[in-house]
C-alpha positions as CSV (number, residue, x, y, z in Angstrom):
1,X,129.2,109.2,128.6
2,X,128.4,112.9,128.3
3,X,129.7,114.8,125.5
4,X,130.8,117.4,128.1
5,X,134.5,118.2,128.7
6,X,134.7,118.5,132.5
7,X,137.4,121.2,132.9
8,X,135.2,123.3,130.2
9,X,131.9,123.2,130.8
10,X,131.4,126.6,132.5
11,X,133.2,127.9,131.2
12,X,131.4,126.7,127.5
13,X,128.2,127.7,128.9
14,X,129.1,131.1,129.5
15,X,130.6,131.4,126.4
16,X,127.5,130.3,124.1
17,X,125.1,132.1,127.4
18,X,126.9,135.5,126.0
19,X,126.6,134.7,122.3
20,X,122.6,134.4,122.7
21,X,123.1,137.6,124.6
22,X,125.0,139.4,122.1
23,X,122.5,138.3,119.4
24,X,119.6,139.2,121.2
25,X,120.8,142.2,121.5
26,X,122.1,143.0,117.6
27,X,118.5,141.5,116.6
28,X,117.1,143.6,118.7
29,X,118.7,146.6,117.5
30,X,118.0,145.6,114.1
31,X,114.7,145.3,114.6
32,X,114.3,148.4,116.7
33,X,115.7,150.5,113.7
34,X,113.2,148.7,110.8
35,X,109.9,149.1,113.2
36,X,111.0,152.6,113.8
37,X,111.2,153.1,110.2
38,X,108.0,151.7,109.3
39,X,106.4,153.9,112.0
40,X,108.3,157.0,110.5
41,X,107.0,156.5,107.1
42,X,103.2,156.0,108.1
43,X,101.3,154.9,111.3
44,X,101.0,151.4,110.8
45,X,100.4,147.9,112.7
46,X,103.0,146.2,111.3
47,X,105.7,149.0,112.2
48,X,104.2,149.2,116.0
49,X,104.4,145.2,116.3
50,X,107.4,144.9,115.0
51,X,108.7,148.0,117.4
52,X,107.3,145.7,120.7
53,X,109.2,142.7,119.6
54,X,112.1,144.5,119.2
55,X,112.0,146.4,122.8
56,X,110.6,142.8,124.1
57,X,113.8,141.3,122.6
58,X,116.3,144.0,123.8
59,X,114.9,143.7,127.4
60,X,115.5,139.7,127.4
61,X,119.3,140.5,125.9
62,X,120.1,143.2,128.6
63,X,118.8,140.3,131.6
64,X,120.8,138.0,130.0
65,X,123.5,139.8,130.4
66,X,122.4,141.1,133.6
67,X,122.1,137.1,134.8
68,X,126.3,136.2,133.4
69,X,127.1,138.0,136.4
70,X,130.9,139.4,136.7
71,X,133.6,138.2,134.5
72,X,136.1,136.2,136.1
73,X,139.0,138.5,136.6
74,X,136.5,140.6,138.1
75,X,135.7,137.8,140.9
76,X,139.3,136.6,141.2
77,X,140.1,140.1,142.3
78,X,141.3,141.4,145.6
79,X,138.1,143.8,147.5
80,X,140.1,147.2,147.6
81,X,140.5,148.4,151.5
């Protein structure tokens, strides 16, 4: 027996699909902003590595948004004439 509620599981998958999303994206930002900073201060290794993984991380969070598609009240409505 799966541990899956049938009516739910799209809709479950969706839901923790956007939460990796939505904290790939805050990380990224996070991260972004402290590499930025280290770079500010002086040119270092650290600061530029840190700066990559951040950009590397935002780009995955933007296509995983990009790949949850339309939200379903988007789908469910009417095509306008």
């Amino acid at each position: 027996m799966s541990g899956r509620d049938p009516g739910k599981g799209k809709a479950v998958k969706r839901g923790e699909a956007e939460a990796r999303a939505r904290r790939a994206l805050g990380g990224g930002g996070v991260l972004l902003v402290a590499g930025l900073a280290l770079v500010g201060v002086g040119p270092s290794d650290a600061g530029m590595a840190l700066t990559v993984l951040a950009l590397l991380l935002l780009i995955y969070g933007i296509h995983s948004f990009g790949r949850l598609g339309p939200e379903r009240d988007e789908r469910a409505r009417a095509p306008s004439p």
